[in-house]
N, C-alpha and C positions, 0 to 999 in steps of 0.2 A: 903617250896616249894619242891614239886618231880617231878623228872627229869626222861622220860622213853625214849631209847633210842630202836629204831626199825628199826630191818633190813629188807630192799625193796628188796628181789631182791639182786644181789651180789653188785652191787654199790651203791646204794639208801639207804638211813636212814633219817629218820624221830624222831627228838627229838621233844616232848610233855611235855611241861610243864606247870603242876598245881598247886596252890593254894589252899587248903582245911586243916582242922583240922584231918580229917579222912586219910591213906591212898589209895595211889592213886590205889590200887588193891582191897581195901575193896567192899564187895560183900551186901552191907546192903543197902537198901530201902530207910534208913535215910541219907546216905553217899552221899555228894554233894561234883562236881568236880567240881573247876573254871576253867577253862584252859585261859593261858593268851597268850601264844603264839605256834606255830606251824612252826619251821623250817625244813628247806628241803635241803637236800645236793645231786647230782647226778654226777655222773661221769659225763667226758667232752666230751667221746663218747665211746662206746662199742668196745672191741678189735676187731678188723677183723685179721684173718688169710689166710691166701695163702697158694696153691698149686704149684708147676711149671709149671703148665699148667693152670695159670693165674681162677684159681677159688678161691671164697674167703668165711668165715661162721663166722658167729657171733655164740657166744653164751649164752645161758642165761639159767641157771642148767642143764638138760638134752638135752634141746631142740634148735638146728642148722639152723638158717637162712643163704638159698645159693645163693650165685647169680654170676658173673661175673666180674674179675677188668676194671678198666677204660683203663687201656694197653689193655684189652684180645677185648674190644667193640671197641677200636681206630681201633687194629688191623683189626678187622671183618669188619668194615665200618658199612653201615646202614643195619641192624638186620629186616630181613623181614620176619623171619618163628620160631619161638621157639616149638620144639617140647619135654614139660616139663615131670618130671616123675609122673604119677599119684597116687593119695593118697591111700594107702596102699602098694603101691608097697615096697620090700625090697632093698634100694641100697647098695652097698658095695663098701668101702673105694678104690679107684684107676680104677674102672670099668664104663663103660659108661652106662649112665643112663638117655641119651637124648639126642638132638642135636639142631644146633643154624643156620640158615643162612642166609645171606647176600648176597649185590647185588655184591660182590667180592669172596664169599667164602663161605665155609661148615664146620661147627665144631665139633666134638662132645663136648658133656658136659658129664665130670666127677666128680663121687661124692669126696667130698673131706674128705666122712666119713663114716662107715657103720650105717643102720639104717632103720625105716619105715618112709617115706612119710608121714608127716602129713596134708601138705597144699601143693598145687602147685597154685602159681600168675595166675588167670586166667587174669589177666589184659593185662600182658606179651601175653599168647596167643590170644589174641585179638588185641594186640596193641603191637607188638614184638618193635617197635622204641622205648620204653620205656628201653629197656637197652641201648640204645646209651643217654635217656637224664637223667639218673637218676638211673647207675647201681648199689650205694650202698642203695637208699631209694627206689622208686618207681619200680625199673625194679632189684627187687631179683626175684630167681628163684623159689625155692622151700623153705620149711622146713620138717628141720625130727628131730625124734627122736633119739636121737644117741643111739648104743649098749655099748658103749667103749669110754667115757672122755678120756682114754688115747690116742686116735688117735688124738686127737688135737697136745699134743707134736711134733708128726713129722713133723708140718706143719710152716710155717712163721709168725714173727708176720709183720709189718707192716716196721718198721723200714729194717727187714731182706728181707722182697719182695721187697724191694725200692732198697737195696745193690745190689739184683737178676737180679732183671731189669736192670742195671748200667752195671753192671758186664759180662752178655750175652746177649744184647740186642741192 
């Protein structure tokens, strides 16, 4: 029996395992693979980090999905206007790169990282209530490409924006 263990992605892995006389890498015409089972392992959910100014980014290798905390949407109340950063645009880490508003308020939105615009939620601009009902799934804001892994470090992870909130809030 041979066991191939395969990395998904940073938390994902996929073990495969075969049955055959031949190995499981063998490249021959005549080489028959049984496979008898196929397990799946994934994280229990993707890190998010924080900003102080209540912004939050997943990531998954180079690439940043952004969107707003559930504190920063409470705060705003109901979200009537998102005005998102468009794709190619370059934002940089701490600088305003869009804005948010409500039938209470006006935000801006800060990047929480430098980088290009890959995607921006057109769903969001169509349907801005979408960050009041689903600001980690449905109602993210953009995605980019980051310049710099390392600007994740300065930011919170989940445990430590929870402390934040507590703490001055």
């Amino acid at each position: 029996m041979s066991r191939l263990m395969v990395q998904i992605g940073r938390c994902a892995t996929k073990t495969l395992v075969s049955q055959a006389r031949n190995d499981l890498f063998a490249q021959s015409k005549t080489s028959l693979v049984t496979w008898r089972s196929i397990t799946t392992t994934r994280c229990l959910r993707s890190e998010r980090w924080y900003t102080d100014k209540h912004e939050w980014i997943t990531v998954d290798g180079n690439m940043g999905t952004v969107g707003i905390s559930d504190y920063a949407q409470d705060a705003l109340g109901d979200v009537v206007y998102a005005q998102l950063p468009d794709v190619g645009f370059t934002v940089k880490k701490e600088e305003e790169c869009g804005a948010l508003e409500s039938v209470k308020a006006a935000s801006e939105l800060i990047s929480p990282v430098s980088g290009k615009v890959t995607e921006k939620n057109e769903a969001v601009e169509n349907k801005p209530s979408l960050i009041n009902t689903s600001c980690y799934k449905e109602g993210w804001l953009f995605k980019v490409e980051l310049n710099n892994l390392d600007e994740i470090k300065s930011l919170m992870n989940e445990e430590t924006y929870n402390k934040f909130l507590k703490s001055n809030h």
